[in-house]
Each structure stands twice: as structure tokens, then as C-alpha cells.
C-alpha positions as CSV (number, residue, x, y, z in Angstrom):
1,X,-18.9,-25.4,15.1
2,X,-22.6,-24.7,14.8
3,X,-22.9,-25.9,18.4
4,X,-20.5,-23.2,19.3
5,X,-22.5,-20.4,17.4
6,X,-25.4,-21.7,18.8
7,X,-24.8,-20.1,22.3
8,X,-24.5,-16.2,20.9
9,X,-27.2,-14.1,20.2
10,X,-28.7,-13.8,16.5
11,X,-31.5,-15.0,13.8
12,X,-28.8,-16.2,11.6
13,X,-25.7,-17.9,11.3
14,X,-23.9,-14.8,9.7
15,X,-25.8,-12.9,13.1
16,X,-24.4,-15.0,15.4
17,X,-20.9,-15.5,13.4
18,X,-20.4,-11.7,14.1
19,X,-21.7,-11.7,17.8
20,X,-18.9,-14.7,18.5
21,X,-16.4,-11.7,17.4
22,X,-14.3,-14.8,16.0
23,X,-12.4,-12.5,14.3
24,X,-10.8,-10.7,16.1
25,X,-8.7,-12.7,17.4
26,X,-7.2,-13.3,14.2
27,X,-5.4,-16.3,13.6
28,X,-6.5,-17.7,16.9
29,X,-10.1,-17.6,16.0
30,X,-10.3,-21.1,16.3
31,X,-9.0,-21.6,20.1
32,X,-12.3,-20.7,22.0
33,X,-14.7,-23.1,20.0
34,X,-11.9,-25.9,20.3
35,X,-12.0,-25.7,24.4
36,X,-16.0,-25.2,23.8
37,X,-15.9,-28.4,22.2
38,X,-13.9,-30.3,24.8
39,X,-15.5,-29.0,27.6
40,X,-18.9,-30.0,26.3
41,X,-18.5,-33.5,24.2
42,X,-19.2,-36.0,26.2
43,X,-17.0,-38.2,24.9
44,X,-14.1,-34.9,25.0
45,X,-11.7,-34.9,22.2
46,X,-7.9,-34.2,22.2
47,X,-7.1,-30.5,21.4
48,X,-5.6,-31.3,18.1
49,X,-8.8,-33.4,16.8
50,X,-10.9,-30.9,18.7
51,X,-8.9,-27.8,16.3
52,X,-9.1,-29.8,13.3
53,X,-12.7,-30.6,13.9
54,X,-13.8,-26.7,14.3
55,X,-11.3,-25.7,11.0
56,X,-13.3,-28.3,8.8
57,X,-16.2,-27.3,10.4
58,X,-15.9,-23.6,9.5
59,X,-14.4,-24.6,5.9
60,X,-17.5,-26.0,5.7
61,X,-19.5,-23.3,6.5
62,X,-17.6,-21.3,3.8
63,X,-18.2,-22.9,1.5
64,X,-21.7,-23.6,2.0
65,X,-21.8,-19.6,2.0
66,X,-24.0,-20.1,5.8
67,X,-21.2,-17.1,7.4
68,X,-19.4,-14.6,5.1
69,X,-16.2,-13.5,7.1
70,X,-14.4,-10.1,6.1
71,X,-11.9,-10.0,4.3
72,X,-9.6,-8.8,7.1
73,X,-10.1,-12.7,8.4
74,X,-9.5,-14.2,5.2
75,X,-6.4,-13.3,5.0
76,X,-5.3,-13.6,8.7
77,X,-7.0,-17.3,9.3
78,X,-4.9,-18.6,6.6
79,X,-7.6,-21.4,5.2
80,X,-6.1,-22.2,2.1
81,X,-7.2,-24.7,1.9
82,X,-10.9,-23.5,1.4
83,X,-9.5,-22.5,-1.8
84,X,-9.6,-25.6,-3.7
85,X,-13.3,-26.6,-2.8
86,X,-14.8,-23.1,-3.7
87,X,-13.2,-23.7,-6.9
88,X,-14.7,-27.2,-6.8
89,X,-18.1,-26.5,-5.5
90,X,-19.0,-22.7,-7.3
91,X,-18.2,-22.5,-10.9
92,X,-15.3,-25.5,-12.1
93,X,-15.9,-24.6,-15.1
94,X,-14.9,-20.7,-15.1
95,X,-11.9,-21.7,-13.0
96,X,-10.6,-24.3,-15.4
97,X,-11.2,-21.5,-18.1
98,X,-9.2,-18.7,-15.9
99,X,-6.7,-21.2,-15.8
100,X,-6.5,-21.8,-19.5
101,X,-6.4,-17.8,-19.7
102,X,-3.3,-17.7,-17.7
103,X,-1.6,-20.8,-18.9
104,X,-2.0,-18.8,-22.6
105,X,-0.6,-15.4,-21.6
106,X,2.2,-16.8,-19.7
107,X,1.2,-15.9,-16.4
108,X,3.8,-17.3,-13.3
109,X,1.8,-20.2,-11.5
110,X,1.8,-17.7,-8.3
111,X,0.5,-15.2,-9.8
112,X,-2.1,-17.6,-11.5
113,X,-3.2,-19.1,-7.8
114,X,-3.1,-15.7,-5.9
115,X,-5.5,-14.4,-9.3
116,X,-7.8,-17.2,-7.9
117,X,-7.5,-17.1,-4.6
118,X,-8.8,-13.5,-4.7
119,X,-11.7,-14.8,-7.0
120,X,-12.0,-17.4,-3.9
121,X,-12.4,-15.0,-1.1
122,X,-14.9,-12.3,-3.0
123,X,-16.7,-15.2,-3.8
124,X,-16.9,-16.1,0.1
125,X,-17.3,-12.8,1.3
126,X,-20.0,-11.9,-1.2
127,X,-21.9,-15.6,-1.0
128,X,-22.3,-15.0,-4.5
129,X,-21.2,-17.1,-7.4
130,X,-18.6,-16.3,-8.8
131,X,-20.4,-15.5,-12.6
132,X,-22.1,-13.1,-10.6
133,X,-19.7,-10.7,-9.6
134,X,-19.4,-6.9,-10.9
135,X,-16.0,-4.8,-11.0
136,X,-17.8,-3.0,-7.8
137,X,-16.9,-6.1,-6.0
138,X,-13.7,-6.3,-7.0
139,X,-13.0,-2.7,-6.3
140,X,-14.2,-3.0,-2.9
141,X,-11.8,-6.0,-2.4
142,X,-8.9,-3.9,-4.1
143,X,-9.5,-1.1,-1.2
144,X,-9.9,-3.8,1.4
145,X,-6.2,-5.4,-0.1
146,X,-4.4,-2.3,-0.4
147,X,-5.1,-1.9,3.5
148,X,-4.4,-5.5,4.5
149,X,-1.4,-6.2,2.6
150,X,0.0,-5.3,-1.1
151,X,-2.4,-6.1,-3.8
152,X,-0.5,-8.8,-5.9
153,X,-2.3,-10.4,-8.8
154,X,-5.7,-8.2,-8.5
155,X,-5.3,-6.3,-11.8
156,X,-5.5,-10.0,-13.2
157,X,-8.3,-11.6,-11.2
158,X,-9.8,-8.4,-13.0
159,X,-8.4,-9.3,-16.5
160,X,-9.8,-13.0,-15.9
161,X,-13.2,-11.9,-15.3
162,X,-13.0,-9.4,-18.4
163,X,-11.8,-12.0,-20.9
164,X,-13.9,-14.8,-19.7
165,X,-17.1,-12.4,-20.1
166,X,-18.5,-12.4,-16.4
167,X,-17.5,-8.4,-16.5
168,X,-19.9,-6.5,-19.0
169,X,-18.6,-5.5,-22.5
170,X,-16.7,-2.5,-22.8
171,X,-15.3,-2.8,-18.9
172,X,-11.9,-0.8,-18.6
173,X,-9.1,-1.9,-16.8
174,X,-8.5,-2.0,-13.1
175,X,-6.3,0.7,-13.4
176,X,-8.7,2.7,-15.3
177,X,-11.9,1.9,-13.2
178,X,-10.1,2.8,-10.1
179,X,-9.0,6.4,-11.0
180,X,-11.8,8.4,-9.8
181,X,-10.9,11.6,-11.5
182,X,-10.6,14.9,-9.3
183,X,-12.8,14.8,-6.2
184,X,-14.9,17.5,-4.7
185,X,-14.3,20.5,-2.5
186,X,-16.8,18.8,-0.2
187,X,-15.2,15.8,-0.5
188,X,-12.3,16.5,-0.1
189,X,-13.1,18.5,3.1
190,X,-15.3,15.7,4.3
191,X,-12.6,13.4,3.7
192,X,-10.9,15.0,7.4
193,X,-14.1,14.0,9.2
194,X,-14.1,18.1,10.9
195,X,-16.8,18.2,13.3
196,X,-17.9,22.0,13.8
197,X,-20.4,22.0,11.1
198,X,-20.4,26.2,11.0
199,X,-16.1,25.7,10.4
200,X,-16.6,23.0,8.1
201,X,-18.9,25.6,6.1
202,X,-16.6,28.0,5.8
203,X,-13.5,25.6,4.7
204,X,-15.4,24.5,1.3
205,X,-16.8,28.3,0.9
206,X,-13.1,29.3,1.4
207,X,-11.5,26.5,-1.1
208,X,-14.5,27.3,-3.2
209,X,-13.4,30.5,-4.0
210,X,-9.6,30.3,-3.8
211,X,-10.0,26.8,-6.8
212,X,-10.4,28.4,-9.2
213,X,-7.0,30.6,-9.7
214,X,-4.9,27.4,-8.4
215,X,-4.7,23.7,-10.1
216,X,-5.9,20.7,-8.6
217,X,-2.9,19.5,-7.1
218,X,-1.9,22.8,-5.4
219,X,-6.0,22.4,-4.2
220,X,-5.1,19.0,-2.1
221,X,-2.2,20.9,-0.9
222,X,-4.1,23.4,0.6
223,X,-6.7,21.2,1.5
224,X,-4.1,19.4,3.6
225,X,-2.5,22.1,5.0
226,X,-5.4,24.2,6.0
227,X,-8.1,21.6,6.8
228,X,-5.7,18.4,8.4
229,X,-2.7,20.2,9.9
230,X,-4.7,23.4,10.9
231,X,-8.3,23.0,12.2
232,X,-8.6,18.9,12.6
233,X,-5.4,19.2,14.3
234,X,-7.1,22.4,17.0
235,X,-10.4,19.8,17.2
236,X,-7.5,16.8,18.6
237,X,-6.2,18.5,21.0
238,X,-9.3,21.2,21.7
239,X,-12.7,19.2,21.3
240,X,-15.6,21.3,20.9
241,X,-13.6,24.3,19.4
242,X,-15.7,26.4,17.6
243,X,-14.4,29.6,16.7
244,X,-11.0,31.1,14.7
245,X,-10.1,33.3,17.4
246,X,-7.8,31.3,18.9
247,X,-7.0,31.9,23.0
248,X,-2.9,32.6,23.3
249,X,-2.2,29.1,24.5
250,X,-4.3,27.3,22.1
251,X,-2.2,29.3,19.5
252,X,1.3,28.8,20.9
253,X,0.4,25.0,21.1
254,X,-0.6,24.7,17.5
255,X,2.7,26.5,16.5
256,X,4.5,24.3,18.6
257,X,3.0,21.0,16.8
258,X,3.1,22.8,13.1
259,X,6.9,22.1,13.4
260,X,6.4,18.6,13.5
261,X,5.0,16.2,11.2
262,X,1.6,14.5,12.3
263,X,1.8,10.9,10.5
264,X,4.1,8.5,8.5
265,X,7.1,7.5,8.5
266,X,8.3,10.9,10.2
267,X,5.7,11.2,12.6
268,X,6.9,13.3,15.9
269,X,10.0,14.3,13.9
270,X,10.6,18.1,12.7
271,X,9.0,19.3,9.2
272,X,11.6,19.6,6.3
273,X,10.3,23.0,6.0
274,X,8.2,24.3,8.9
275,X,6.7,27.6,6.9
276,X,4.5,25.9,4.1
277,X,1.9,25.5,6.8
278,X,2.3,28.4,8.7
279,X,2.0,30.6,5.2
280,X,-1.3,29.1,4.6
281,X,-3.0,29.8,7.5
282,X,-1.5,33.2,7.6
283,X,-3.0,33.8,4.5
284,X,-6.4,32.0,5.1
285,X,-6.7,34.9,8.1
286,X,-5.6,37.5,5.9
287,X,-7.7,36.8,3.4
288,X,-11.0,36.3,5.7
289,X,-9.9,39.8,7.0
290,X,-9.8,41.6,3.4
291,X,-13.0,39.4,2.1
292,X,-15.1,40.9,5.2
293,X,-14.5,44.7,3.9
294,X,-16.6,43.2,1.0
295,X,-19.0,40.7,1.8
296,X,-21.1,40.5,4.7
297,X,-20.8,36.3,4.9
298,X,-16.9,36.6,6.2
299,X,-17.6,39.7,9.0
300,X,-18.4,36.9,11.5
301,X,-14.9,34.9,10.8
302,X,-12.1,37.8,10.8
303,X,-10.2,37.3,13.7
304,X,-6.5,38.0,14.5
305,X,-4.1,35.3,12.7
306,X,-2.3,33.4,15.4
307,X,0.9,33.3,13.1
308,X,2.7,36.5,13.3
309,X,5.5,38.1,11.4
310,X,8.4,36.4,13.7
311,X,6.6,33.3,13.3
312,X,8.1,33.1,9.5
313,X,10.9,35.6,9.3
314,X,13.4,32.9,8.6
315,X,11.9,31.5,5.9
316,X,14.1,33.2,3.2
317,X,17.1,32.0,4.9
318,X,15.6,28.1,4.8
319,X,14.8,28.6,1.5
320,X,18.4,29.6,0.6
321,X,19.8,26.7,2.7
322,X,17.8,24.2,0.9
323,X,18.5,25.1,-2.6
324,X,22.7,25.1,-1.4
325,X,21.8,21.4,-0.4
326,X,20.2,20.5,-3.7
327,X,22.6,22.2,-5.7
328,X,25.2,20.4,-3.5
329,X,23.4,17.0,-4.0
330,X,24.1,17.3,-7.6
331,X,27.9,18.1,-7.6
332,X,28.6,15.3,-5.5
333,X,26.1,12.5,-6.7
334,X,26.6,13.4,-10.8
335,X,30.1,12.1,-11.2
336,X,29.2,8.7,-9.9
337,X,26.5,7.8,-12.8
338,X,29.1,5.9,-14.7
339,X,30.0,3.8,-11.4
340,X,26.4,3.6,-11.1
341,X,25.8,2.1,-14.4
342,X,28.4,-0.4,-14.4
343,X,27.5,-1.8,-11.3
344,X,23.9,-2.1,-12.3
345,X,25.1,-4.1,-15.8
346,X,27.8,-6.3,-13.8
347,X,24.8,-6.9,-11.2
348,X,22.9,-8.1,-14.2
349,X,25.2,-10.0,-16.0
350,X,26.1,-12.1,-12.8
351,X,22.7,-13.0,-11.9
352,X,21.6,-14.3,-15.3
353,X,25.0,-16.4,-15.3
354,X,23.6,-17.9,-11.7
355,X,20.2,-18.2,-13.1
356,X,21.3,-20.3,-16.2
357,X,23.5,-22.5,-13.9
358,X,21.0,-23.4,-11.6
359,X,18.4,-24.2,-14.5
360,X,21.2,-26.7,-15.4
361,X,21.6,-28.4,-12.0
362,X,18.9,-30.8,-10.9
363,X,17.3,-30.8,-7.5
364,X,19.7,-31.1,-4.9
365,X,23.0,-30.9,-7.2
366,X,26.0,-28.5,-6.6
367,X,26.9,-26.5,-9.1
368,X,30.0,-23.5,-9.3
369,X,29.8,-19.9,-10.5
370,X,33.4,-17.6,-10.7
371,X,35.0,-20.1,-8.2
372,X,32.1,-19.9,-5.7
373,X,29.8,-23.5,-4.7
374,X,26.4,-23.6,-4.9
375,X,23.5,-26.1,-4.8
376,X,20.1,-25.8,-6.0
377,X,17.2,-26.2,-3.3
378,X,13.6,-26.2,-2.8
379,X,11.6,-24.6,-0.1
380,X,8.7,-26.4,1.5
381,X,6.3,-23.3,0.1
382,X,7.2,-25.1,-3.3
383,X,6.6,-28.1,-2.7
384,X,3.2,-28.1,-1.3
385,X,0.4,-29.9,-2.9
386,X,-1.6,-27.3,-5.6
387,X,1.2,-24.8,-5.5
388,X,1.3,-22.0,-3.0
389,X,3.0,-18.6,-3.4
390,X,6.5,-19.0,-3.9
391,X,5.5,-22.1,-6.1
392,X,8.2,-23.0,-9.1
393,X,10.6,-20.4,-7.9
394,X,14.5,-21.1,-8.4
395,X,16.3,-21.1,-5.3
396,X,20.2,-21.9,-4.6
397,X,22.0,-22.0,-1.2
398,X,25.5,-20.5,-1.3
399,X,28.1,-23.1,0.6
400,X,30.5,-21.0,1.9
401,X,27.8,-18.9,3.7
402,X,25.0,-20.7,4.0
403,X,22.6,-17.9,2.2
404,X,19.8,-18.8,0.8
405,X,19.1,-16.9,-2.4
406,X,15.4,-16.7,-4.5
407,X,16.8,-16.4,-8.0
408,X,13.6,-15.6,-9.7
409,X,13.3,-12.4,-7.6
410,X,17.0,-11.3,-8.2
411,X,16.5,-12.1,-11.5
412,X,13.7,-10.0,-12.2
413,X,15.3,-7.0,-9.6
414,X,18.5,-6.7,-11.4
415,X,16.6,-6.4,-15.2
416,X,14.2,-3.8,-14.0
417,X,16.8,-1.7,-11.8
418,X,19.3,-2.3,-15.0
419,X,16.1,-1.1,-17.5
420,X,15.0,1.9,-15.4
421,X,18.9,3.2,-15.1
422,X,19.3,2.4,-18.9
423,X,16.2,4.2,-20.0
424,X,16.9,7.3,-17.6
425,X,20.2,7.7,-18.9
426,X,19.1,7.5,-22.8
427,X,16.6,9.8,-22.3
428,X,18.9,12.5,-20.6
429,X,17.1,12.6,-17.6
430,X,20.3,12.3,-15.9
431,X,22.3,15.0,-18.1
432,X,22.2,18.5,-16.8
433,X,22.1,17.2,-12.9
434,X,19.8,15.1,-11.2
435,X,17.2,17.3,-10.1
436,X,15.8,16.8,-13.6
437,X,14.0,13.7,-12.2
438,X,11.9,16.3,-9.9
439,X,10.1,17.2,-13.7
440,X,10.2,13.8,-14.8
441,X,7.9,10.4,-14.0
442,X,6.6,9.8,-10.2
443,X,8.4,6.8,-9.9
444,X,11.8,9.2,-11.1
445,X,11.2,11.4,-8.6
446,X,10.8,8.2,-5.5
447,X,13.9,7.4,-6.6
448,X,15.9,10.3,-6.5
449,X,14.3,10.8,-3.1
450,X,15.9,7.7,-2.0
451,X,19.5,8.1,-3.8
452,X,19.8,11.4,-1.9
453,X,21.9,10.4,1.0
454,X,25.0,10.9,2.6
455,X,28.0,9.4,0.5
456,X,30.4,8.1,2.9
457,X,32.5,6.3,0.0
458,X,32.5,5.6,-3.6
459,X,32.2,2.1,-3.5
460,X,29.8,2.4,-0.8
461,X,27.7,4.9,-2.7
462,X,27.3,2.9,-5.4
463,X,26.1,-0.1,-3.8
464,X,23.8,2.1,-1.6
465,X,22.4,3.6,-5.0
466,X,21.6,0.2,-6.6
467,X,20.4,-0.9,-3.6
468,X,17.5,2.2,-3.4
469,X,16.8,1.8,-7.6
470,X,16.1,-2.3,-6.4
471,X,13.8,-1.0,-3.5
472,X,11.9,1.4,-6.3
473,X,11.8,-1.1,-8.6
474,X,10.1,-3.7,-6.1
475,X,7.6,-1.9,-5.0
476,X,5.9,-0.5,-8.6
């Protein structure tokens, strides 16, 4: 391996690691040195002894802490098992303590392993040990996570390193230290990257004065509207634009793309409503126009607004259409909570019947649930040495289909989606109509957003709508 990074450019290993640009190529990081070292041993090596040769090589490395991958790497190269000599060679001791930790509070083993394999790869990144370590590490490998992949088990790597001491006295939690409070006009501006510094002015000295008569969360509204979909969306299509007064085409093009959503899910497809952005750029004009009677500062940016009066003239009538469909949504969807609810509590019931008769059944046994055969199996993720992710997880194969089905997840889907229907209902959250849930708890309102479809059946809906309060629930 070091004979390989010998031939790039660089002062030090970590130089040359990054000149190799090993890593982007992901999970085949490893096929260039293994042809380097078989073209170039004299006595050449088989490609498999060659690969293992360079992955032991470069576990070595690791763990020596000579080249500090990203994070990004970590996770694709899959060298798990890295893992266990980190935790060997760096701190046994607080490991075996983490452990203890876990093993006290009850914490599933995959949880516990992905708590220290996190531990594992800051530790590697940083090429620090792992006692010293601040929460500023482990909130830059949260954001790193959270754009990688979902960030299981992080919010107790952070409780490990709080109860074991490494974090200072007096450290909040996770969820605490990473709620920044409410950012900046200039931040939140900057946060769009707009290039014309004299526009970029103006946006904060705008928002500037319009914050304070509007809260915070109608501020990132605008901020969004104004800033991303207006003038970072003219600077995409119109590099070097400067100015507000917009040629004809330049405007009918941005009116064009205002009717469409820019990003997610949705992207390319038409807005739900197509006049929140066109209002606030109409007013932004107007107001530039009535603030330059006043103050000299704004003269220089009145200009005519590029959205006009037949731009928006059907706004009342969208308005009116959409409340109809709410108010629709509620006549049809409120006589189906009680189906809902006793589907949700036969759901549960049934799977902790399966659950408790596959505890019963040893490994490989059949066992039968309301007249239906199963047996109880084990994955090869469970059975591998030290216990990867889906370690000590209950599993069953139905016989007369051949579906497999993970019994700890369906378990734990079924209570949550059976708690979150039972506490809605005894707080009256669904009394009155559902469009209560659009005053209630985020998570409410994700969910009524995804029992809001077409109902094609009554059985049907009901399954549809246990099915969306599962996806909620899975995803907290």
C-alpha cells in the first residue's frame, strides 16, 4: 500500500493519500493499487491475495492514524473490520466502559455497535484518541451522517461520551447542542450563495426592515421565496445579472419557472399554489417603489415589477378551490377513524402473538400462528462474528409464501403507529375534523400530509392509512 502512495505527489502520507483520489471511487478504492501491486511484484500475486494484501494494508494505516479518510469513504469502503482494532489499539478501556453503559440502560446490541462504530470513525478521521474528542467533533460527524445516510445511534455515541466524562461537565444533549437558535438575516441570505454583491446588499437591508413586523418562520419564508426562487433562480439561468429591471424575456422566463417547483421530491412538477411567490416579489417591487419616495438609498432599485395584475388574478378562485378540497378531505376521511383504529389494535395484537411464538421456537423450528406455518431463521448479518447491524434480531419465514419477515422491526412499528393513533385520538386531536393536526405537533401534521389521498375503498383506505402512520413512525 505505501508503495502505491509512493508514486503520487505529497510530503506526507495523508498528502499523497488525497492526491491518489482513492476515494472516489468509492467501494472500488482498492482496485487500482491491487493491479499496481501485481504489475510491479516481482514475484506477482493473484488478485485476490493482491486485494486482501492492500485492505490489510490500508487497515493498517488506519489505525496507525498515518492517512485520515473522510467520512464519505468510511462509510462507502465498508472496513468493518477496522472497527475492532481501533477499539483494541486507542482506548480499551473507555470502550469496555461504553459498553458497560449500554449493557445498563438496555440499549439493543445494534445500536450499542453502531454507538461505537461512530466513536471508531471520528476517531480515524480525527487521528485523535478517542478521550480527546469534543461535542464539536461529533457535531461535525452528525452533519457529515445526516448527508451520507440517516444518523442511527449518534445521539448515543454522544450520551456515551457525556456519562463516561470525556465530554465537559454540564454538556447538553445532542439534540440541544445542535439547535442553533434563529440564524441571521445575513446568514440566512448568505446561506443561497447570491453572487451580485450590490443585490445581495439590498436583500438583508430589505429583510432588515420588513423582520421586524413578521415572526421568524414567516422570515425563512420570505427568505426563500424572495432570495432562492426569485434572484438565485435569475443568476441560474442569467449569470452576471445585475440589475432589478428585468428585460421582457428574462421576465416571462422567470414567470414561466415560478410555476414549477425547483427541488425535492416534486422538482419540474407544478407548485400547489403558484401565487405565494409571485405575491412576494410583487410586493418586494412595490415596496422598493414607495420606500424611494422617502429615502434616498432605494431611488437606485425602483424598477417596474415583472409580475403584473393578470399575473395573480386567479388567485381568489385557487384559494377557494383549495379550502373546498380540505373541507372535502375531512367529510370523507373522518368517518373512517374507527376502521382506522381497529385495524391499528388488531395489527398490534397479531404481531405480538407472532413475536411470542417465535421466542418460543428454537433456531430452525416451525412453529403455527391462526392456522398459518412458520419457522424461525437467522440471517447471515446475525450471525457474523462481533455482531453487525441487524445482530440479535427475530426473524421468521412464512411457508406458504416464502416471506421473510424481521419481527423486531414490526414489532416496534405496530406499538408506535398503535401509540401515536391512541394518543391522537385521546387528546381530541382528531375530534372536530382532521385539519386539527395542521395546529398540532410537526410530526401530526407529516402525517396527515401523507393520509390525504385518494380513497378508492374502505378496506383499502384503511390499510393505506396504517401503512402512511408506519412510514411516519419509522422515520422519527
Amino acid at each position: 500500500m505505501l508503495a502505491w502512495l509512493e508514486t503520487f505527489n505529497g510530503s506526507t502520507w495523508q498528502q499523497r493519500w488525497v492526491s491518489s483520489r482513492a476515494e472516489q471511487a468509492g467501494r472500488r478504492w482498492a482496485e487500482v493499487p491491487t493491479q499496481f501491486t501485481v504489475d510491479t511484484e516481482i514475484d506477482p500475486p493473484t488478485l485476490p491475495i493482491a486485494r486482501r494484501a492492500i485492505v490489510q494494508g490500508l487497515q493498517a494505516l488506519l489505525c496507525l492514524g498515518v492517512v485520515r479518510p473522510s467520512y464519505e469513504f468510511l462509510f462507502s469502503s465498508r472496513l468493518t473490520g477496522t472497527y475492532d482494532h481501533i477499539r483494541e489499539l486507542t482506548d480499551p478501556e473507555l470502550f469496555a466502559e461504553a459498553f458497560a453503559l449500554c449493557e445498563r440502560t438496555g440499549q439493543r446490541e445494534r445500536h450499542q455497535l453502531d454507538a461505537m462504530h461512530h466513536l471508531c470513525r471520528i476517531t480515524m478521521y480525527t487521528g485523535r484518541l478517542p478521550r480527546e474528542l469534543t461535542p464539536d467533533d461529533l457535531l461535525t460527524y452528525h452533519a457529515a451522517v445526516v448527508a451520507i445516510r440517516q444518523a442511527n445511534s449518534v445521539a448515543l455515541t454522544w450520551e456515551i461520551m457525556r456519562e463516561t466524562g470525556v465530554f465537559p461537565a454540564g454538556t447538553p444533549t445532542l439534540r440541544a447542542a445542535r439547535q442553533r437558535g434563529q440564524r441571521s438575516i445575513t446568514e440566512l441570505v448568505d446561506a443561497h450563495a447570491v453572487q451580485c454583491q450590490p443585490v445581495r446588499q439590498l436583500l438583508i437591508r430589505y429583510l432588515s426592515e420588513r423582520a421586524p413586523s413578521i415572526d421568524y418562520s414567516s422570515l425563512l419564508g420570505l427568505v426563500g421565496h424572495l432570495v432562492g426562487g426569485f434572484w438565485k433562480d435569475l443568476e441560474a439561468h442569467h449569470p452576471g445579472i445585475g440589475s432589478l429591471h428585468l428585460p421582457p424575456d428574462v421576465a416571462r422566463g422567470w414567470l414561466e419557472r415560478a410555476r414549477v417547483r425547483r427541488g425535492g421530491h416534486g422538482k419540474g412538477s407544478a407548485r400547489t399554489d403558484p401565487y405565494g411567490l409571485l405575491f412576494v416579489v410583487r410586493a418586494f417591487y412595490q415596496d422598493l417603489a414607495q420606500w424611494a419616495l422617502e429615502e434616498p438609498y432605494w431611488v437606485a432599485w425602483a424598477a417596474p415589477c415583472p409580475v403584473r395584475d393578470e399575473h395573480v388574478r386567479g388567485a381568489m378562485k385557487h384559494q377557494r378551490a383549495r379550502r373546498a378540497r380540505m373541507h372535502q378531505r375531512t367529510r370523507t376521511l373522518a368517518p373512517l377513524l374507527p376502521q382506522l383504529v381497529h385495524s391499528v389494535e388488531a395489527r398490534l395484537r397479531y404481531v405480538e402473538r407472532l413475536h411470542a411464538a417465535a421466542c418460543d421456537a428454537a433456531l430452525g423450528a416451525t412453529f403455527t400462528l391462526d392456522g398459518e406455518l412458520f419457522e424461525r431463521i437467522q440471517t447471515n448479518s446475525d450471525s457474523h462474528a462481533g455482531g453487525q447491524a441487524g445482530a440479535r434480531r427475530l426473524r421468521a419465514r412464512r411457508l406458504s409464501d416464502g416471506q421473510h419477515l424481521d419481527l423486531t422491526q414490526d414489532e416496534d412499528e405496530a406499538f408506535w403507529t398503535w401509540a401515536i393513533v391512541e394518543t391522537l385520538r385521546h387528546t381530541d386531536a382528531f375530534s372536530g375534523g382532521w385539519p386539527l393536526w395542521r395546529r398540532s405537533d410537526p410530526r401530526v401534521c407529516a402525517a396527515q400530509r401523507l393520509i390525504g389521498r385518494t380513497l378508492v375503498a374502505t378496506t383499502g383506505v384503511v390499510q393505506v392509512l396504517q401503512r402512511r402512520v408506519i412510514g411516519v413512525v419509522s422515520k422519527r
